[in-house]
DRENPABA-560618 format. One record per residue: residue in one letter; x, y, z of N, C-alpha, C in turn. Coordinates in steps of 0.02 Angstrom, whole numbers. Example, Ala and Ser with C-alpha at 12.3 -4.5 7.8 and 13.67 -1.06 7.14 Angstrom:
rest	n_px	n_py	n_pz	ca_px	ca_py	ca_pz	c_px	c_py	c_pz
A	660	-284	390	615	-225	390	660	-165	390
S	642	-112	354	684	-53	357	645	2	394
END
This chain:
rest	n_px	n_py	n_pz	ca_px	ca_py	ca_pz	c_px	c_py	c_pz
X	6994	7154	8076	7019	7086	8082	6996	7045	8022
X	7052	6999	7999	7028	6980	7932	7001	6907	7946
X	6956	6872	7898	6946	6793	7915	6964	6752	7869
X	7011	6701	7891	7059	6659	7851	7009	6614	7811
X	7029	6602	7745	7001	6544	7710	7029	6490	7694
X	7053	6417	7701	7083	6374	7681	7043	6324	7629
X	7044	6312	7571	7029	6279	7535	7099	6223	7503
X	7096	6176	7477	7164	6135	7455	7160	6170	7372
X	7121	6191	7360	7114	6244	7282	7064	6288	7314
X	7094	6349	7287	7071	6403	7277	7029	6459	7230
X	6983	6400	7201	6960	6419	7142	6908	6473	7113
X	6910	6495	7041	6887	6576	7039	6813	6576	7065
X	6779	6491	7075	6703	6490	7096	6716	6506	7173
X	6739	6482	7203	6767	6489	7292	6773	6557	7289
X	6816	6562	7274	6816	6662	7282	6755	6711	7270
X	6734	6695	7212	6684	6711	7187	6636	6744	7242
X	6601	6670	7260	6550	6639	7316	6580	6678	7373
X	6627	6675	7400	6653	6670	7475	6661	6763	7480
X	6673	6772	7425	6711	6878	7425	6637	6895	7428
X	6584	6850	7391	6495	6899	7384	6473	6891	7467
X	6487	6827	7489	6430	6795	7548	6474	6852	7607
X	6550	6839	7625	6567	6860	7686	6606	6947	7678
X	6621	6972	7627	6647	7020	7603	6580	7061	7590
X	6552	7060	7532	6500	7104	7510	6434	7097	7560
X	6420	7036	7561	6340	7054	7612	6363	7040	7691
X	6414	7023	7730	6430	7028	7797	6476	7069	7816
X	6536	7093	7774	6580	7154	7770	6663	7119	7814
X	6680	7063	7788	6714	7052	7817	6769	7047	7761
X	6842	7065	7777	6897	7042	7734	6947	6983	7744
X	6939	6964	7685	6970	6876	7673	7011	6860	7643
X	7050	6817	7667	7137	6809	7664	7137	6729	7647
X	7175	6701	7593	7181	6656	7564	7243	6616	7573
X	7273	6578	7634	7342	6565	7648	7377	6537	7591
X	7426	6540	7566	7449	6487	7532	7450	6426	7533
X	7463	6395	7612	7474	6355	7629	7434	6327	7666
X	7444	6260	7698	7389	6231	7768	7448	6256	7818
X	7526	6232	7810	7553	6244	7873	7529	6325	7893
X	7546	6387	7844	7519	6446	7843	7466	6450	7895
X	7386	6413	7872	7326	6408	7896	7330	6395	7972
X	7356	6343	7976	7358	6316	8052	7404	6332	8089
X	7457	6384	8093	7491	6427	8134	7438	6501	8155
X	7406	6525	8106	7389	6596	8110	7350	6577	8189
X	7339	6620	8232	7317	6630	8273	7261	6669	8261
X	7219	6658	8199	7170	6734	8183	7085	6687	8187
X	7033	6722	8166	6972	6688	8146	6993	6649	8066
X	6979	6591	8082	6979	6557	8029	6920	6508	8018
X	6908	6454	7926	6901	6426	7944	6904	6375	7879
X	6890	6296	7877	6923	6255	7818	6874	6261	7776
X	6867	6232	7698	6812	6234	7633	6857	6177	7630
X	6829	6121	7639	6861	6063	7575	6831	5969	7597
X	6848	5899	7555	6825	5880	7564	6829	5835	7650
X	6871	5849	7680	6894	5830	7732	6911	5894	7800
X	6896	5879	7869	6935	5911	7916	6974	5949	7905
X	7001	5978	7963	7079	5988	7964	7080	6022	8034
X	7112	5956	8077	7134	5971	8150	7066	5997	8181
X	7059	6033	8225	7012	6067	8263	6980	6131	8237
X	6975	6144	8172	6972	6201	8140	6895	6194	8123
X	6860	6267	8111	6778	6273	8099	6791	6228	8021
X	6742	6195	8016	6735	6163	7969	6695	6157	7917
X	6685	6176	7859	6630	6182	7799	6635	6136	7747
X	6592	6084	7739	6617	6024	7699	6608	6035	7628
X	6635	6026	7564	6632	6048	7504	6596	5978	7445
X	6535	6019	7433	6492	5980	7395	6524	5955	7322
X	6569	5971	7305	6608	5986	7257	6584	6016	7195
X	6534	6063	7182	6516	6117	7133	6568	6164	7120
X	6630	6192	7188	6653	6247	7169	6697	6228	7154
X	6748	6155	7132	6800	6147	7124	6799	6117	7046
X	6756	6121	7032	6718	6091	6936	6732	6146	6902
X	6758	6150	6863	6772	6192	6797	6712	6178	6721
X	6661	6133	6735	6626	6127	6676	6558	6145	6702
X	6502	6123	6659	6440	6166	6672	6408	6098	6657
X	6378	6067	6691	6354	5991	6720	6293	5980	6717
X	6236	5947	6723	6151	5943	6748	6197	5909	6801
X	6181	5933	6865	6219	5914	6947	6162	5862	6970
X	6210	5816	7007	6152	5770	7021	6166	5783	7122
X	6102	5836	7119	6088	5873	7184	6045	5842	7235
X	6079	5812	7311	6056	5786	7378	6012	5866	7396
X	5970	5844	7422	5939	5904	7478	5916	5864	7559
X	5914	5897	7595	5904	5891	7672	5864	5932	7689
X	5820	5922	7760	5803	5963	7787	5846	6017	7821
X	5821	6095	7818	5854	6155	7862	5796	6178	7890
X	5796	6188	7974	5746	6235	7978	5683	6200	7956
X	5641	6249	7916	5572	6241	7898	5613	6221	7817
X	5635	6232	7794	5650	6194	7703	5686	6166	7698
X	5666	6150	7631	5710	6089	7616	5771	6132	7561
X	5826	6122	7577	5885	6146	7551	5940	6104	7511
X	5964	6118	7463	6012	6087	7434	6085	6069	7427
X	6108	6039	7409	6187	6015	7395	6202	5988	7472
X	6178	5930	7502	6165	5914	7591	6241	5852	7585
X	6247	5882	7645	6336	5853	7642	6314	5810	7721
X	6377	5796	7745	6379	5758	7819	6442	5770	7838
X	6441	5766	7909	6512	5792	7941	6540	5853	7940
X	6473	5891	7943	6515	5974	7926	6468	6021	7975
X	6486	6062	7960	6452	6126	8029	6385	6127	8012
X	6374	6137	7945	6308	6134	7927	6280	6079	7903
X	6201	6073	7900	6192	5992	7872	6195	6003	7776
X	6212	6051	7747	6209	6060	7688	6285	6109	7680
X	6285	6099	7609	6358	6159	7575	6294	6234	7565
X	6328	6282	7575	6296	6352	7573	6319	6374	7538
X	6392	6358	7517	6421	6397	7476	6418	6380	7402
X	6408	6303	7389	6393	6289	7334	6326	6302	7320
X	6279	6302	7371	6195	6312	7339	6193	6420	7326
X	6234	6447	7350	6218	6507	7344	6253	6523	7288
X	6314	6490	7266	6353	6494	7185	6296	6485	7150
X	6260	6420	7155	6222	6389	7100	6158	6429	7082
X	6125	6470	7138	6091	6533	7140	6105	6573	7093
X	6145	6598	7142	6193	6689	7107	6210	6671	7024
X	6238	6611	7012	6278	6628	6949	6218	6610	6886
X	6173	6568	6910	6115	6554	6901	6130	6491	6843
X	6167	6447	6863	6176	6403	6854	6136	6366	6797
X	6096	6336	6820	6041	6327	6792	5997	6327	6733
X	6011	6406	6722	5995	6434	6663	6048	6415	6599
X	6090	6367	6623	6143	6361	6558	6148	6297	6539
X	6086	6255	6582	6063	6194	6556	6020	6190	6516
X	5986	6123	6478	5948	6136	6436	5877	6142	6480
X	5830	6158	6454	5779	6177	6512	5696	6154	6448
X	5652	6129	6459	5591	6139	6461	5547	6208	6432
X	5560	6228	6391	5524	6320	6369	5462	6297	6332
X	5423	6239	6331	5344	6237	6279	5321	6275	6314
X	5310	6291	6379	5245	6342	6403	5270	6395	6405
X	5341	6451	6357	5343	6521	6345	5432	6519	6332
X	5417	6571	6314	5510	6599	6298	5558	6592	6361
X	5590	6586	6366	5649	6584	6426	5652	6560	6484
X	5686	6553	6496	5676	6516	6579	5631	6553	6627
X	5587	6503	6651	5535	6535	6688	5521	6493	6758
X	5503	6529	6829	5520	6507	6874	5497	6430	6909
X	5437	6417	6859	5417	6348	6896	5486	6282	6872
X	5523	6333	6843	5582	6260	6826	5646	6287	6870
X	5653	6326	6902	5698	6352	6955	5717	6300	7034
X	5762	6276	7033	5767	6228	7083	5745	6282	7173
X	5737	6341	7160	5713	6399	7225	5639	6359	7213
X	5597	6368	7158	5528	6359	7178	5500	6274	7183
X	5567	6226	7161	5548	6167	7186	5552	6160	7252
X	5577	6186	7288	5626	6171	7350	5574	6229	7411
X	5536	6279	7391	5498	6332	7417	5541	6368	7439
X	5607	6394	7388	5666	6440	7430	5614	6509	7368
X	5595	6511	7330	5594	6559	7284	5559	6632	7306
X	5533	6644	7384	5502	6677	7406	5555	6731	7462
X	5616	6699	7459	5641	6723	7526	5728	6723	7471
X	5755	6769	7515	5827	6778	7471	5865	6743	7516
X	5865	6697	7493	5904	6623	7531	5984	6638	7544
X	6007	6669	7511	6053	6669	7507	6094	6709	7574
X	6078	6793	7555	6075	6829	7616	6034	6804	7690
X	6019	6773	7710	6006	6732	7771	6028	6691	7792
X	6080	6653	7727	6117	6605	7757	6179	6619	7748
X	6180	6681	7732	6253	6709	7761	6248	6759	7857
X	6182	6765	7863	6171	6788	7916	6177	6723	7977
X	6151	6669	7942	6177	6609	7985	6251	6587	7984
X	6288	6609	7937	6379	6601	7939	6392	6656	7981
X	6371	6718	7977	6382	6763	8035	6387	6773	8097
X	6322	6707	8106	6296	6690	8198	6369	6655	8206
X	6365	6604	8165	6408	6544	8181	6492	6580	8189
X	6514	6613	8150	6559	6644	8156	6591	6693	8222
X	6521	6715	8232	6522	6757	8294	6534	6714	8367
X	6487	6670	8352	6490	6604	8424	6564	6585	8434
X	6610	6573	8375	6680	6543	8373	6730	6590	8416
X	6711	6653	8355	6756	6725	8353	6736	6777	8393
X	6704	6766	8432	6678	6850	8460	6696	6906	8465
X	6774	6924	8447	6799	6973	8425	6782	6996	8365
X	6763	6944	8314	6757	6963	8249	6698	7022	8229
X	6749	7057	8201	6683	7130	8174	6642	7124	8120
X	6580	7145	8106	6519	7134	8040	6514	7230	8035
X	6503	7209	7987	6479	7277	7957	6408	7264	7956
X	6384	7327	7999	6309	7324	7994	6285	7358	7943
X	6205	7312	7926	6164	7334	7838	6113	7373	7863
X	6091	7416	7809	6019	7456	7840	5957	7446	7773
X	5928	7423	7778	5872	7400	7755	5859	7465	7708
X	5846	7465	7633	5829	7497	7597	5769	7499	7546
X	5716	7543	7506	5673	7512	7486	5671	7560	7400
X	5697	7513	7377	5701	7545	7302	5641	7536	7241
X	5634	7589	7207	5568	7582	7165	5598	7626	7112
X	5591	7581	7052	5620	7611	6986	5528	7586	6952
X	5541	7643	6894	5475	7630	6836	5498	7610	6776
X	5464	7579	6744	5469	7569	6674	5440	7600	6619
X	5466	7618	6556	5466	7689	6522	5450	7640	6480
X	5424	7561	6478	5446	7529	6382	5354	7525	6383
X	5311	7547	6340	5250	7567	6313	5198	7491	6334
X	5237	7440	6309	5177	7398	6316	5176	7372	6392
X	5249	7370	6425	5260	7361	6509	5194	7407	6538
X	5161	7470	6495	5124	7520	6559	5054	7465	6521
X	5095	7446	6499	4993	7410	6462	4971	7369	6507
X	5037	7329	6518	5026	7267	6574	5042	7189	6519
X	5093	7216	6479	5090	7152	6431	5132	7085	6486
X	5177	7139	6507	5202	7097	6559	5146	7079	6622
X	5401	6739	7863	5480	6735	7853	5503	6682	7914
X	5495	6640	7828	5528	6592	7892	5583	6610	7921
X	5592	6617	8007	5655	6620	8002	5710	6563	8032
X	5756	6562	8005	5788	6486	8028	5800	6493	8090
X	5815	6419	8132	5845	6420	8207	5917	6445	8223
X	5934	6474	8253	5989	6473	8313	6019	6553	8287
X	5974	6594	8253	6004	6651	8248	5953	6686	8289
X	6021	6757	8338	6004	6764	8403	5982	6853	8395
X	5908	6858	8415	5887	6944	8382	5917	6984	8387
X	5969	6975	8426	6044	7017	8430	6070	7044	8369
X	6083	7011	8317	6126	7002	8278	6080	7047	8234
X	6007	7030	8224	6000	7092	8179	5988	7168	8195
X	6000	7204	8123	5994	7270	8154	5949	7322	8164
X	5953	7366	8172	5896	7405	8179	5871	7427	8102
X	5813	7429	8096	5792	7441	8004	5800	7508	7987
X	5825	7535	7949	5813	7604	7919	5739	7631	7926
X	5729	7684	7915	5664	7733	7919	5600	7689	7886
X	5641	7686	7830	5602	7674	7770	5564	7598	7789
X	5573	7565	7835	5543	7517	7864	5461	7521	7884
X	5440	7578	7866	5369	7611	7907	5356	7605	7836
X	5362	7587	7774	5317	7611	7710	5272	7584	7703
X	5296	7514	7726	5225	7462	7707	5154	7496	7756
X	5196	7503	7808	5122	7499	7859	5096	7559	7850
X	5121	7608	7830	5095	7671	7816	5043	7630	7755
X	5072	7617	7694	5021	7582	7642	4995	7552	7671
X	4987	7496	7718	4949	7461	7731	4878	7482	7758
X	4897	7547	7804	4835	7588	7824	4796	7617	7762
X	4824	7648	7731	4801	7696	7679	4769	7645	7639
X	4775	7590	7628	4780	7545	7574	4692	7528	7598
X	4700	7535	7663	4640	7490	7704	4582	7517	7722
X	4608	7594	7714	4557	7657	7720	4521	7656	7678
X	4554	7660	7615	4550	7711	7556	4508	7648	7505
X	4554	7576	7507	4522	7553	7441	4507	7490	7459
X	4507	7463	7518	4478	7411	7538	4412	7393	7489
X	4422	7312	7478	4372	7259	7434	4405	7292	7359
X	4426	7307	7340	4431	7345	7276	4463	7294	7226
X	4446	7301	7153	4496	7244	7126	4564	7246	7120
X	4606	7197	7083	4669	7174	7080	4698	7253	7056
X	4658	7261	7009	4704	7308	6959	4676	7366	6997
X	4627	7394	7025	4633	7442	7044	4686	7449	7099
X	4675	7412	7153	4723	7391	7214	4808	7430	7204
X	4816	7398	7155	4895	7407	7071	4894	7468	7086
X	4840	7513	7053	4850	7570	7047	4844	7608	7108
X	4797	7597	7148	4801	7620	7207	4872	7633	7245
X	4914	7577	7248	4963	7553	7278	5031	7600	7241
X	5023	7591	7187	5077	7638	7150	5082	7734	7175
X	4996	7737	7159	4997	7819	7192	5019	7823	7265
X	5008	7774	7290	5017	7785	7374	5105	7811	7378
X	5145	7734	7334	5216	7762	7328	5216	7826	7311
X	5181	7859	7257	5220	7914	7251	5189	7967	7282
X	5137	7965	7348	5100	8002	7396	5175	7987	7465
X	5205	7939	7470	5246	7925	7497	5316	7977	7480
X	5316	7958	7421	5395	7988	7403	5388	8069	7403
X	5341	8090	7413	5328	8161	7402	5319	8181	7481
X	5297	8146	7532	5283	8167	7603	5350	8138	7644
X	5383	8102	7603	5454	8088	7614	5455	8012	7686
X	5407	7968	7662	5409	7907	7681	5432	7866	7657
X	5452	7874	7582	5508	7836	7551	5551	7886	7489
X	5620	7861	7501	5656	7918	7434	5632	7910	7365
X	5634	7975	7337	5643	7971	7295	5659	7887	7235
X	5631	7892	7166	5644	7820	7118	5723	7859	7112
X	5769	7792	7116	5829	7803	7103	5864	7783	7019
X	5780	7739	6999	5817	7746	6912	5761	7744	6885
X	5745	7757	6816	5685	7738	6774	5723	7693	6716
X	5674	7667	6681	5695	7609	6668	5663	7592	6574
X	5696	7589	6527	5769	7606	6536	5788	7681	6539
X	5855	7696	6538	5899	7753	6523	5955	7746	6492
X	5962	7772	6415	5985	7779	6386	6038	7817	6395
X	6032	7863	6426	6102	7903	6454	6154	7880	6503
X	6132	7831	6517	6191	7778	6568	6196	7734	6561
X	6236	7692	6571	6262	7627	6559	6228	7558	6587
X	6164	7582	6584	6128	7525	6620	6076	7502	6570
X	6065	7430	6585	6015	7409	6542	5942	7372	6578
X	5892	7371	6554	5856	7337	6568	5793	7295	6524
X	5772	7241	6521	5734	7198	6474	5683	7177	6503
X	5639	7131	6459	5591	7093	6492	5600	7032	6482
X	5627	6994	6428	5657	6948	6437	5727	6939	6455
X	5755	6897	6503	5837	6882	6518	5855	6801	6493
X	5873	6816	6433	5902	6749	6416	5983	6741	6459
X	5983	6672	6501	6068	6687	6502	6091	6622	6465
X	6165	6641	6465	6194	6691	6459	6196	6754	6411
X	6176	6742	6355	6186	6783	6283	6172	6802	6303
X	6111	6838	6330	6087	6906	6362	6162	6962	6381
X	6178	6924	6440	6239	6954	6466	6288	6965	6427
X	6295	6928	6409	6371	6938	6348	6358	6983	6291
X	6294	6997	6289	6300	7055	6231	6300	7126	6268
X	6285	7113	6332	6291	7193	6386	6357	7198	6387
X	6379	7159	6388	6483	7155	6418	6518	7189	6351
X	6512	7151	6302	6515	7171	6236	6508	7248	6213
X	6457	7255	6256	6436	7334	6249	6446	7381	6312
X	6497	7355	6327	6521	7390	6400	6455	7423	6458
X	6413	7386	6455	6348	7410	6481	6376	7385	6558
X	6380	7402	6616	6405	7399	6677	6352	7400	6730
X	6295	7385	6703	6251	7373	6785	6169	7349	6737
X	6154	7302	6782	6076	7261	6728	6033	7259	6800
X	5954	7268	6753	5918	7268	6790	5857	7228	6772
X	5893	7159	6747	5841	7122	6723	5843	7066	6748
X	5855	7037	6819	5848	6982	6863	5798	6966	6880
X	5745	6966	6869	5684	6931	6915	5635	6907	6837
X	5572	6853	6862	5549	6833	6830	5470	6885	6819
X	5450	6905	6754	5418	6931	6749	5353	6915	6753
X	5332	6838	6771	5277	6818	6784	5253	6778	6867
X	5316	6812	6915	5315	6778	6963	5364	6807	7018
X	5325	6840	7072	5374	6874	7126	5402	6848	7138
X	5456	6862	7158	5517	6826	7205	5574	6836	7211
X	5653	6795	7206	5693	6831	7200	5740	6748	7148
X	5731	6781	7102	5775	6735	7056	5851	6715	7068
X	5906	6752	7065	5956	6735	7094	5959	6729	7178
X	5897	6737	7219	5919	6708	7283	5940	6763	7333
X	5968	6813	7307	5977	6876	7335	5928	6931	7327
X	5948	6984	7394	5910	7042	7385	5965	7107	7388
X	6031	7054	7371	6099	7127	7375	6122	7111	7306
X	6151	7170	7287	6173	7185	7203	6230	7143	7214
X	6243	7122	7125	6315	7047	7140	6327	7082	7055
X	6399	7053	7074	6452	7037	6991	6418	7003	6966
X	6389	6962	6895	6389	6942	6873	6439	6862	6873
X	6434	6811	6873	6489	6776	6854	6481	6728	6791
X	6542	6733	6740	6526	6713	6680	6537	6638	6700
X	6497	6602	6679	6539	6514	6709	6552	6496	6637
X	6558	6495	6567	6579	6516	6527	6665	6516	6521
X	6666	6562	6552	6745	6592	6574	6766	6597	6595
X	6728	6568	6655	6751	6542	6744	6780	6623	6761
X	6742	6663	6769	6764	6737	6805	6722	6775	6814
X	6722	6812	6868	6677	6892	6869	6698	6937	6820
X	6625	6973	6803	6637	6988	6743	6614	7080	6782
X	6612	7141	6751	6598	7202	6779	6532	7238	6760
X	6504	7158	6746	6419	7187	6731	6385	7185	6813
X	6358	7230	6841	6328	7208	6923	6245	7227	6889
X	6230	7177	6954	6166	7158	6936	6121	7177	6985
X	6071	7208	6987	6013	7233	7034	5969	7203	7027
X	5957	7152	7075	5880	7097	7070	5811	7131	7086
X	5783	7127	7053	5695	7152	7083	5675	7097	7110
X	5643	7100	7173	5609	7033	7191	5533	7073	7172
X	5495	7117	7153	5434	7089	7136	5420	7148	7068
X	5410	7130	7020	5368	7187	6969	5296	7191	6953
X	5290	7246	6931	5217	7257	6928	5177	7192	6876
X	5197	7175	6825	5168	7131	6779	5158	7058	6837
X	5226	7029	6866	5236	6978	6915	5186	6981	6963
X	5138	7049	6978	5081	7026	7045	5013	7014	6993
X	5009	7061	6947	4957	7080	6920	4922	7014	6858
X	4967	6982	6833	4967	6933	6802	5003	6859	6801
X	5043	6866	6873	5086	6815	6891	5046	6746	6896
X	5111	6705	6943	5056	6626	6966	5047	6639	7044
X	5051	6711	7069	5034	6733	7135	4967	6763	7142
X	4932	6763	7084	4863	6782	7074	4812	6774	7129
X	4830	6732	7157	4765	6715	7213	4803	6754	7283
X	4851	6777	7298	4852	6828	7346	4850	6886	7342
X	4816	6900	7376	4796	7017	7370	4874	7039	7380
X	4890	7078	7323	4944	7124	7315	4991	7142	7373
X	4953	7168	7411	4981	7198	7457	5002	7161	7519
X	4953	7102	7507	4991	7039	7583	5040	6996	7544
X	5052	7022	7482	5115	6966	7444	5185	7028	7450
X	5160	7083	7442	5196	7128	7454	5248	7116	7515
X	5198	7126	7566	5202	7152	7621	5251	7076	7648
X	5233	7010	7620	5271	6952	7641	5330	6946	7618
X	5369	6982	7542	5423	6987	7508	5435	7019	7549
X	5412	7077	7575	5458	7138	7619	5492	7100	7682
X	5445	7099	7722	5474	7073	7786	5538	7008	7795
X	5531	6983	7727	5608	6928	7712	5675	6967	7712
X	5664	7047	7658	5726	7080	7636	5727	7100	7715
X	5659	7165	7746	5692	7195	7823	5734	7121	7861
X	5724	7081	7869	5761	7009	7912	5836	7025	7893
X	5856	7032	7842	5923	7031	7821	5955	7116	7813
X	5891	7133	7811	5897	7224	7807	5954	7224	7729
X	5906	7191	7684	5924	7221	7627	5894	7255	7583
X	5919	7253	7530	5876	7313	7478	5824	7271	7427
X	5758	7304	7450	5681	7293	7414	5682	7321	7333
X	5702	7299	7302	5696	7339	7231	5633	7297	7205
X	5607	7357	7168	5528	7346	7134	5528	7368	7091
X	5501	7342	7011	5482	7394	6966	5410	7378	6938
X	5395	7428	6932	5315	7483	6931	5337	7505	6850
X	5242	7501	6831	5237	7540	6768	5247	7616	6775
X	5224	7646	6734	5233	7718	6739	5218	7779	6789
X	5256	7789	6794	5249	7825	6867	5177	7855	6875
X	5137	7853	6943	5068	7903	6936	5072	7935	6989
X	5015	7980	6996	5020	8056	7023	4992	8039	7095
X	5023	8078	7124	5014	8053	7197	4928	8075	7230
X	4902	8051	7282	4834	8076	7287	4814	8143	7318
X	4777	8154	7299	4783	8220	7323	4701	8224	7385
END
């Protein structure tokens, strides 16, 4: 069953936004009427994007970010949600805020294509991120509040089908020499435990580490802790509590790239340029979390050129340099760990981490 979208424009940011949030991370397929008369005949799940009503129809009020064609400093309302404070806050609509414009402004990373503040280091860095003004920068905001369009959807539609997610836990290493040096949940109201799903296997890793962690190296320092924690993964991946690393980082033999700095856009546009088709340089290297807002892989979108572009992007929410020398310094590794984790299991998405050089498991 498909779910209708009515917007009065249909624009490549709307699509964008709306194909990642209800298509890619809820699994639903979406149909764009031509028309309103179209809209308001169908007898199907539907529901409106725009600045007004329409009749008795679910209603999502439009902040107007997705209907702008230029690249702006936005002059951004926030409201309370829940326990945070959230952005682009509208009135008269299902929600007390636009979701769809704050998760564009996320994902496409907006932000980064303003002029920004860099005296304290090279590139955009997260204490200027509107996630860590706001205290979204810990939790993948994004995927949860498509789990709250899901509830809401479901309450309307109860026929309507979701594709269920299974929680995954990915660990790639880094191969670049000075990376091994070290140069580098809340959860909101009215979603019903129903709705989420059961976690994959791989849901037991932490607590397995957590024991081992507690046995073995309890009081120990930061950096040993690091290392401790790394062998355990690969005491894990070998007793088969977590798979196998699914990339190392970089690899030259595939079309993937990865950096330590991410300038955007140029960054991107010279991967595109170079037909490079999947990046693994989303997160901030001095600070866990999840930079674009997600913990599920996304298109790229050029705002530039107003389009998705066929670079996809794999976010790390935490790297090894980001615990070890981050501005998370004052929490033990493994309870900062263990607090990133339990945000992705909520949404049962994928944990990607990257680790210095791989080490030998304990024996």
């Amino acid at each position: 069953m498909k779910l209708l979208v009515y917007a009065p424009l249909i624009s490549p940011r709307i699509k964008y936004i709306f194909n990642f949030m209800f298509k890619e991370v809820l699994g639903l397929e979406l149909e764009y009427p031509g028309n309103l008369a179209e809209f308001l005949s169908a007898d199907v799940p539907k529901l409106c994007y725009a600045k007004h009503p329409v009749e008795k129809t679910l209603f999502f009020k439009s902040a107007g970010l997705l209907t702008e064609h230029a690249i702006k400093r936005q002059k951004i309302k926030t409201t309370d949600f829940g326990e945070h404070r959230v952005p682009f806050a509208v009135e008269g609509s299902t929600l007390p805020f636009d979701p769809f414009a704050a998760s564009f402004y996320f994902l496409s990373r907006y932000e980064e294509y303003l002029p920004f503040d860099n005296l304290k280091g090279p590139g955009f860095q997260a204490r200027l991120s509107l996630q860590h003004k706001l205290g979204l920068l810990q939790s993948p905001v994004i995927d949860e509040w498509a789990l709250i369009l899901k509830n809401i959807l479901h309450l309307h539609f109860p026929a309507l089908q979701f594709r269920k997610r299974a929680f995954s836990f990915k660990v790639a290493y880094s191969l670049n020499p000075k990376h091994q040096q070290g140069v580098l949940s809340s959860v909101y109201p009215g979603i019903p435990t129903e709705i989420q799903s059961d976690f994959h296997p791989v849901k037991k890793v932490f607590g397995f580490m957590n024991q081992l962690v507690k046995a073995r190296f309890g009081g120990k320092r930061k950096a040993e802790q690091m290392t401790s924690i790394q062998r355990l993964i690969a005491e894990m991946e070998k007793t088969g509590h977590a798979a196998p690393p699914e990339f190392l980082l970089p690899n030259a033999r595939e079309r993937t790239n990865w950096q330590e700095l991410l300038m955007l856009p140029k960054s991107y546009i010279k991967l595109s340029t170079k037909n490079i088709t999947r990046d693994y340089s989303m997160y901030y290297s001095d600070t866990p979390g999840f930079r674009a807002g997600t913990c599920s892989s996304f298109y790229w979108y050029d705002l530039q050129m107003e389009k998705q572009s066929q670079l996809k992007i794999f976010p790390f929410a935490v790297s090894y340099a980001g615990i070890t020398t981050g501005k998370k310094t004052n929490k033990d590794p493994l309870l900062l760990l263990n607090e990133l984790m339990d945000h992705v299991k909520f949404v049962n998405g994928s944990f990607y981490s990257l680790w210095q050089h791989k080490v030998t498991a304990l024996v």
